[in-house]
C-alpha positions in Angstrom: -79.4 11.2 24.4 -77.3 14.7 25.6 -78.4 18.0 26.2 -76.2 19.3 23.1 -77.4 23.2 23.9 -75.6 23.0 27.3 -72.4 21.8 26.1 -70.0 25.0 26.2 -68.2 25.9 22.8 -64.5 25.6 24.1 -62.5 25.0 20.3 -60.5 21.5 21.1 -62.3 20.3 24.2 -63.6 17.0 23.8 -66.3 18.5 25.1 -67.1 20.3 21.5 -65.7 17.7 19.7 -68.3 15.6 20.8 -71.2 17.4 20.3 -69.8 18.7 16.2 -69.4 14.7 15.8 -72.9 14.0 16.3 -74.2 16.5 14.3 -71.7 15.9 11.5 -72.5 12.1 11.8 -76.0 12.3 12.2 -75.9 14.2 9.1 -73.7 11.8 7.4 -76.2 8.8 8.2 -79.1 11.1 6.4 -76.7 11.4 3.2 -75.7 8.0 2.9 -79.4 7.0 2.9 -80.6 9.3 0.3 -77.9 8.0 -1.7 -78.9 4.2 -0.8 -82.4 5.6 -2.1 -81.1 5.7 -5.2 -78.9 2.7 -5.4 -80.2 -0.2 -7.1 -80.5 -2.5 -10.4 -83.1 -0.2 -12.0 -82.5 2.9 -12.6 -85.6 4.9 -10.8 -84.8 7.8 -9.8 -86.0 8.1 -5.9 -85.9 11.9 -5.0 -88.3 12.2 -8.8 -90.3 9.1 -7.5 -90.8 10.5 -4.0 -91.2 14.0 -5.0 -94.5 13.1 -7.2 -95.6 10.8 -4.7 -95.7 14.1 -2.1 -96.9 16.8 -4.6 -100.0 14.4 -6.0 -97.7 14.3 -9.4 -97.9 11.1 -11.6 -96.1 8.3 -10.5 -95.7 5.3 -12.1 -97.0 2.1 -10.2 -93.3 0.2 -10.9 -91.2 2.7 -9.5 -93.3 3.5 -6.5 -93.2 -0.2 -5.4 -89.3 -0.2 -5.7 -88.9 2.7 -3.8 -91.6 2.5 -1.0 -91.3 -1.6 -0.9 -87.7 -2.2 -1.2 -85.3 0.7 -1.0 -86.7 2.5 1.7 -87.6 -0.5 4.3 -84.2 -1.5 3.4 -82.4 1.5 3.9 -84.5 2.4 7.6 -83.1 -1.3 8.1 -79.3 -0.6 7.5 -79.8 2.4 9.9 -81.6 0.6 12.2 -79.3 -2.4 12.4 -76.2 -0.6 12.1 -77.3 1.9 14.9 -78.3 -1.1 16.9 -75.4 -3.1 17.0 -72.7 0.5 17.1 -74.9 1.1 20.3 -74.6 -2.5 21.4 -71.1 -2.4 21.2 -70.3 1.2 23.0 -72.8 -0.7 25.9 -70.7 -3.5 26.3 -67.2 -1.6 26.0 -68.8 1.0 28.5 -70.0 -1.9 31.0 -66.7 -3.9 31.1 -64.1 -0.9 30.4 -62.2 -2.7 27.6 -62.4 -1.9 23.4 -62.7 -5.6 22.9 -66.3 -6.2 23.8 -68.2 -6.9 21.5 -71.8 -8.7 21.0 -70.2 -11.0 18.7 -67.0 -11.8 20.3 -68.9 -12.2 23.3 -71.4 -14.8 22.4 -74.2 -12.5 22.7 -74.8 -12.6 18.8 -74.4 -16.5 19.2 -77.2 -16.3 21.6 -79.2 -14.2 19.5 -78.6 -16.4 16.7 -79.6 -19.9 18.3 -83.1 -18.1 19.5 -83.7 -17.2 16.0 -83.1 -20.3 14.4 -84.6 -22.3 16.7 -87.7 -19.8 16.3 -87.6 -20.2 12.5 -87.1 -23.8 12.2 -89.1 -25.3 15.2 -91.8 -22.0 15.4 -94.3 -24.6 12.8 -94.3 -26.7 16.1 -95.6 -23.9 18.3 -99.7 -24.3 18.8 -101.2 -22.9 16.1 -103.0 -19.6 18.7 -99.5 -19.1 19.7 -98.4 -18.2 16.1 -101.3 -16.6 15.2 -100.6 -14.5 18.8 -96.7 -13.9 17.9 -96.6 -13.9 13.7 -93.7 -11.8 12.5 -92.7 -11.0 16.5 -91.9 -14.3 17.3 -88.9 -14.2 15.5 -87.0 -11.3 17.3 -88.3 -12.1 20.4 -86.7 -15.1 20.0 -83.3 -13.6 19.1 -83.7 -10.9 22.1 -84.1 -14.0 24.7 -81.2 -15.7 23.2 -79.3 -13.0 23.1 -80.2 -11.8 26.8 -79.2 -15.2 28.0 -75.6 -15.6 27.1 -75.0 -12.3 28.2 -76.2 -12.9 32.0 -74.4 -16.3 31.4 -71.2 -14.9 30.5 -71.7 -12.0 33.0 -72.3 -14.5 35.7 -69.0 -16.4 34.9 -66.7 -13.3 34.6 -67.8 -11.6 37.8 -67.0 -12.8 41.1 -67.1 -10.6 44.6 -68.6 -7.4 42.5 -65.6 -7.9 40.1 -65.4 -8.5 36.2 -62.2 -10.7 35.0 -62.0 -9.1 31.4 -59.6 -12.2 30.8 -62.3 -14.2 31.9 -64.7 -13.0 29.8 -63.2 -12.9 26.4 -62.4 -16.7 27.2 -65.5 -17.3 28.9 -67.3 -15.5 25.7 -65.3 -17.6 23.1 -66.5 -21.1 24.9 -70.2 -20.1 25.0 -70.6 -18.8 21.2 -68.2 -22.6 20.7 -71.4 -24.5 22.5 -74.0 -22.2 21.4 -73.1 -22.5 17.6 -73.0 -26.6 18.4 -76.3 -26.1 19.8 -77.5 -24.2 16.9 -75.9 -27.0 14.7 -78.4 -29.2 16.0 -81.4 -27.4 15.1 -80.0 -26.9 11.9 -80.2 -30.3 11.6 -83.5 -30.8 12.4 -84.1 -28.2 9.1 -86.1 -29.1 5.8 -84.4 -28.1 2.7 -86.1 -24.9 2.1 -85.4 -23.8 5.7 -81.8 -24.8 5.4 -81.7 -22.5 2.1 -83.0 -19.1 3.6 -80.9 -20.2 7.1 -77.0 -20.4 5.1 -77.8 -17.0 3.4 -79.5 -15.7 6.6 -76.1 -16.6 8.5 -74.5 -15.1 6.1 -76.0 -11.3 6.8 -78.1 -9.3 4.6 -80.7 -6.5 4.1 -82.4 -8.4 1.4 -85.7 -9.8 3.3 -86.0 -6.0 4.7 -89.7 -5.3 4.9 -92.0 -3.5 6.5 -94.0 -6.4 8.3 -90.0 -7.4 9.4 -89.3 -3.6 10.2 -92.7 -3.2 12.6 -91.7 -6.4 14.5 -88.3 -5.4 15.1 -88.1 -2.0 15.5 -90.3 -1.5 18.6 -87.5 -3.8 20.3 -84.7 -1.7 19.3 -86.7 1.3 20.3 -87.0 0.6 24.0 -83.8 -0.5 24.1 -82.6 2.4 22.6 -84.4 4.6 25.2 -83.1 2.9 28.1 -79.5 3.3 26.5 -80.2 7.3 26.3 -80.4 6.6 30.4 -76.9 5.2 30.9 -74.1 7.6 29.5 -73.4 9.4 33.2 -73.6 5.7 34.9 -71.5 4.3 32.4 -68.5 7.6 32.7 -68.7 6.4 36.6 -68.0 3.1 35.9 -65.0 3.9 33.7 -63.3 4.9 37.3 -63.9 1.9 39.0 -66.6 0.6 40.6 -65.3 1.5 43.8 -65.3 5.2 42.5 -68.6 4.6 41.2 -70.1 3.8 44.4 -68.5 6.4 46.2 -70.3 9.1 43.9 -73.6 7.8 44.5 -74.1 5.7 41.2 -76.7 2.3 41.5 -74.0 0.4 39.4 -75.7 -3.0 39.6 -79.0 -1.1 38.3 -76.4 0.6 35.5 -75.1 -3.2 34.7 -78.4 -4.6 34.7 -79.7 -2.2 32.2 -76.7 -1.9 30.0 -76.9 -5.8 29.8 -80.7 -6.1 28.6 -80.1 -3.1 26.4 -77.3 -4.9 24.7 -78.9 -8.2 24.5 -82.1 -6.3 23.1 -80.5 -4.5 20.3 -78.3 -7.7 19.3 -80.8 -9.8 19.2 -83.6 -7.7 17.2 -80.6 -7.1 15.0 -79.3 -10.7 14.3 -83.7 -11.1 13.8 -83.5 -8.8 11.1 -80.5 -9.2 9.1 -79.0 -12.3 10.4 -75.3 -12.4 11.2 -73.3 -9.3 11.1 -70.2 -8.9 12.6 -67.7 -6.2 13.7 -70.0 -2.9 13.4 -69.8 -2.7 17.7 -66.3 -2.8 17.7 -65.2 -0.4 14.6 -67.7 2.2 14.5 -66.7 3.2 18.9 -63.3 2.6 18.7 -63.0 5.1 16.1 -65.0 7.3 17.5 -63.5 6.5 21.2 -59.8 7.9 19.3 -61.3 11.2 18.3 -64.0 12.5 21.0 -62.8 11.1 24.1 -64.9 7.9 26.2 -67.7 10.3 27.1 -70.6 8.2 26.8 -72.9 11.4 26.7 -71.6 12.0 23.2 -69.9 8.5 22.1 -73.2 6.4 22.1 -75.6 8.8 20.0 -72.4 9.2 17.5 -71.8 5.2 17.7 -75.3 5.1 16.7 -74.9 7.0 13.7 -71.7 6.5 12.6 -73.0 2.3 12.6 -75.9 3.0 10.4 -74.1 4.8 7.6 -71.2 2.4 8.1 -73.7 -0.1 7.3 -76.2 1.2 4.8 -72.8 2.4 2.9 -71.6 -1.4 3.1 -75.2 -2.7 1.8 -74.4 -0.4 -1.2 -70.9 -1.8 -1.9 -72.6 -5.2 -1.2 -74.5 -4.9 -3.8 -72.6 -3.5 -6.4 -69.4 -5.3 -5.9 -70.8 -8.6 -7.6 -73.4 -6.8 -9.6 -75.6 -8.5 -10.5 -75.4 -10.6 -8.0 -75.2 -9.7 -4.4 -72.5 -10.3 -1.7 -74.2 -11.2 1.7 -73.1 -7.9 3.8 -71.6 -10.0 7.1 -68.7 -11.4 4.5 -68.2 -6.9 3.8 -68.1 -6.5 7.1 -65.8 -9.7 8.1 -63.6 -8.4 5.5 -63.3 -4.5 7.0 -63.6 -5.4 10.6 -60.8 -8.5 11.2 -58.0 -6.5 10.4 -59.1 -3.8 12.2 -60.0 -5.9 15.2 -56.2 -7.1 14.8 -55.0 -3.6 14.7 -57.1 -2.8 17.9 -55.6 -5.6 19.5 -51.3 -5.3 18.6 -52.0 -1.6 19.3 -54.0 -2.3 22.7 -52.2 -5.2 24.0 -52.4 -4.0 27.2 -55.9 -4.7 27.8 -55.7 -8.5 28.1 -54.3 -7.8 31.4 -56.6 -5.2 32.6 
């Protein structure tokens, strides 16, 4: 996403700052998921596991199936996810210049959420070709067209004459997720018992139907969207002057909003498709980063990315040791972390309501 060789070792520039945090991070995300390797009920050891499985040693059959079918697709999914929605977040605080945005606060999750319930319990109606045709995939892209709608929806009623009312769309936001989730309610209904069993702890948030047939449909999505992010950092700095100043110095800021939005929507979407509803991880993970390096979107989305996924792959861990045996669906975790700080980032940043 940034040239990292070009940026010039000044000691306190932000500059500097930026480019050490996405190393250290980046590095941080690869220790928290060796250590999520090795994190489970049983006690296999994954670096011994994995380290036979590459030098042709013996392995035994149980251990390899714990490590290479349920902690590893679940850790690439923490990343993954975590990443996604960091990303999503910094997209959507870049795009309308405020620390409150946020996919879930925004209705964008909602979105997301309605496309994949309504995928999940009325997909059996589908022709039988077309699920054949879509299988795992239709799930996400499900959640991705949800999610891409409320955002043009809410964009559309926030912005008038080339202007965004941030008022307007936090309000806006909180009244669309309000119908979406009635919406949603009414599919719901329309459930069988089985469906309304997976759907409750799928609401809830969780890592625990990571697989790879899940990871393969999903992960192209967040891929692209990803790549079309690593295009926006310079358009996104213009737009923190203004739009007005963003014109001026030659930026295609409707082509910038356009792709920030279906970037956001994208990642939301195939996120709330793989581990259902989990909240907060947009607005933590660049706010704190936003207090340390500066708004420079050349260095704050890559870190965003990486502080998200070890913020949530270390949450999957406390998730599922907190109630040991048991497990704690990880969007209550997150709930728990992120409201307070959402209310510190809001008594400490009042001023923003009025922006």
């Amino acid at each position: 996403m940034v040239a990292l060789a070009d940026t010039p070792r000044i000691e306190g520039s932000r500059a500097y700052l930026g480019r050490r945090a996405v190393l250290a991070l980046t590095g941080l995300a690869a220790v928290v998921a060796l250590m999520s390797l090795g994190h489970g009920a049983s006690g296999v050891s994954a670096l011994r596991t994995l380290w036979a499985m590459v030098s042709g040693g013996a392995v035994d059959a149980t251990d390899a199936i714990v490590i290479t079918q349920i902690r590893l697709p679940r850790m690439v999914a923490g990343l993954a996810v975590g990443a996604s929605l960091a990303v999503a977040g910094t997209l959507m605080q870049g795009l309308f210049r405020n620390p409150l945005a946020d996919p879930g606060l925004l209705g964008v999750s909602a979105g997301a959420s309605l496309g994949a319930i309504s995928a999940i319990v009325l997909g059996g109606a589908l022709p039988v070709a077309v699920q054949g045709l879509m299988g795992w995939h239709l799930v996400p892209v499900a959640a991705f067209a949800g999610g891409w709608v409320a955002m043009l929806t809410l964009y559309a009623i926030a912005t008038r004459a080339g202007r965004t009312s941030v008022a307007t769309m936090l309000l806006a936001g909180l009244a669309l997720a309000a119908m979406i989730s009635a919406l949603s309610g009414l599919v719901v209904y329309r459930a069988n018992d089985d469906q309304l069993r997976d759907l409750t702890f799928w609401g809830m948030g969780s890592l625990a139907g990571a697989s790879w047939t899940r990871l393969g449909a999903c992960l192209p999505i967040m891929a692209l969207a990803a790549v079309v992010a690593a295009t926006l950092p310079r358009g996104l700095n213009a737009l923190a002057l203004g739009e007005a100043v963003a014109l001026h110095l030659g930026t295609d800021v409707q082509r910038i909003k356009r792709r920030a939005i279906l970037s956001a929507a994208a990642l939301a979407g195939a996120s709330v498709a793989m581990a259902g509803g989990i909240g907060f991880v947009g607005i933590v993970a660049p706010h704190l980063l936003r207090l340390v390096i500066g708004p420079d979107h050349r260095y704050l989305l890559p870190a965003a990315g990486a502080l998200g996924g070890a913020m949530l792959v270390a949450a999957d861990m406390v998730s599922r040791s907190i109630v040991a045996p048991a497990e704690l669906p990880i969007g209550i975790l997150t709930a728990v972390i992120g409201g307070p700080f959402f209310l510190w980032i809001l008594l400490s940043n009042r001023r923003v309501i009025d922006l």
